[in-house]
C-alpha positions, 0 to 999 in steps of 0.5 A: 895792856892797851893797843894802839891802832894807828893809820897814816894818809898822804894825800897830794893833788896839784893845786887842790891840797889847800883847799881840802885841806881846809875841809878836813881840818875845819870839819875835825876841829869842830869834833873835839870829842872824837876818841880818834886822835887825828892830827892833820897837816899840809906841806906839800901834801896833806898828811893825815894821822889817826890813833886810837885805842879801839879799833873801830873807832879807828875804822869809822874815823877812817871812813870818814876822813876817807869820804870827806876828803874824796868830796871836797876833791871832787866838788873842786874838780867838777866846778873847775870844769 
């Protein structure tokens, strides 16, 4: 029997979504070996999906995608001001 572990984010600031979201989807498209299926999406919020059979490797992608997407919206805020 195999588990799957899996997490959902939702994320949404005003006008900031699309550029973290082209962030985070640039840096995930460049890892194609990833064992976390991580799906992103934007609409009016980014959505972000992981999966996996193991659970840290869910845990570390977490972090990662978590990190990732705490600097991109800091950086965009700290030059807006």
């Amino acid at each position: 029997m195999t588990l799957n572990f899996s997490a959902k984010i939702q994320f949404s600031s005003d006008n900031e979504n699309k550029s973290i979201y082209d962030s985070l989807n640039t840096d995930n498209e460049f890892y194609p070996e990833n064992p976390t299926k991580t799906k992103i999406s934007l609409d009016k919020e980014i959505l972000i999906e992981l999966e996996s059979h193991h659970l840290p490797h869910l845990r570390a992608n977490l972090n990662s995608i978590l990190r990732l997407l705490q600097a991109s919206y800091n950086t965009i805020i700290s030059v807006k001001t």
